[in-house]
N, C-alpha and C positions, 0 to 999 in steps of 0.2 A: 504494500500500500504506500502510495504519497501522497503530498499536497503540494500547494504551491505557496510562499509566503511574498507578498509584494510588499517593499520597502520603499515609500517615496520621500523628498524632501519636496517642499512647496514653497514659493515664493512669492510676493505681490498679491499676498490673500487680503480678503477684507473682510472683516465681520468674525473677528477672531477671536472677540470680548463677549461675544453674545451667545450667551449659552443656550438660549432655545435654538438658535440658527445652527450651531457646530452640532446638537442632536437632529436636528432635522437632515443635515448632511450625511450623518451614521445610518439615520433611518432612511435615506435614499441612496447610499451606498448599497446597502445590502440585500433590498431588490433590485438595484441595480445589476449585482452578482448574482444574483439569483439564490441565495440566502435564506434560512429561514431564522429571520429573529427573536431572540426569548427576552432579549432587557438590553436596555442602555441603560447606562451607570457614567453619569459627570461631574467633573468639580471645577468650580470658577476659584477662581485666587484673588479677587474682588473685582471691583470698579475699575474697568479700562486694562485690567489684566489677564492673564493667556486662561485658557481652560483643557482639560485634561479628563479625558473619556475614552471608555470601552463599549463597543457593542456586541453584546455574547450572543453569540449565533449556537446553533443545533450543531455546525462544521466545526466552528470555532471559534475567530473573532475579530472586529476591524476596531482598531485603537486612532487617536489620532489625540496631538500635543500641541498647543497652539502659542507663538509669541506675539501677540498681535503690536508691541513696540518695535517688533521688527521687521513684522509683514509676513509671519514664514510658518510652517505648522508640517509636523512629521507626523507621517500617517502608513501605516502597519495595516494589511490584509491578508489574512493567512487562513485559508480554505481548503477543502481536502476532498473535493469531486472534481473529476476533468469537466462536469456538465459546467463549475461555474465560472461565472469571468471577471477574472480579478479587475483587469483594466477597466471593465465598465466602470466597477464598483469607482473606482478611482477619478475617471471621467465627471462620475456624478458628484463627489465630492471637489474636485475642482472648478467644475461649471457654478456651484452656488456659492464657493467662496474668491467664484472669478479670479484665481491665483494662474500661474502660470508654474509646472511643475522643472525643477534643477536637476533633479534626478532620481531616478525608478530603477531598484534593482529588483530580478524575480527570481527566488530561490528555490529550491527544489526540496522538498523537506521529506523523508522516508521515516515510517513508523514501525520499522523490523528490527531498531536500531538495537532494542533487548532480549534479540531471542537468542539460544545457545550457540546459532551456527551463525550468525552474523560477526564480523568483525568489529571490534570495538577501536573508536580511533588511539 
């Protein structure tokens, strides 16, 4: 078994203070990906400053960190069906925070990693 985990950094975001907007971004991420959601979980660090949230899926989870004093917010999707599509997920969370993304890496992530016969690194 695997998944895929996408690793973005964002840039030129806006709306990075506003905590119902960065959940609404999670929550259109993830049928974006095609997803099934159980709960969003967020925390603001006050007035004008960044926020920090998880959206727990059934697969797994799409995270995202936000500095909105500097425009920028890292955002983490890590899924484990070939049916879903991490990039949407990401597209949609870009398009509503109108940012423009610096850079996306897609990792390859295996689940066999503890059985007897697998190599351990």
């Amino acid at each position: 078994m695997s998944g895929q985990h996408l690793i973005a950094d964002l840039r030129d975001a806006t709306r990075l203070a506003d905590i119902a907007h960065v959940e609404a971004c999670l929550v259109a991420a993830a049928a974006a990906a095609g997803a099934t959601l159980l709960e969003v979980r967020l925390h603001g660090f006050g007035e004008g400053m960044g926020v920090t949230g998880v959206a727990l899926l059934a697969e797994s989870h799409i995270s995202i960190h936000t500095w909105p004093e500097h425009g920028t917010a890292c955002v983490d999707i890590f899924l484990c069906a070939p049916t879903h599509d991490l990039h949407a997920g990401l597209d949609a969370i870009v398009r509503r925070l109108e940012a423009t993304v610096a850079r996306c890496t897609v990792v390859e992530r295996h689940f066999d990693c503890g059985s007897p016969s697998s190599p351990r690194p």
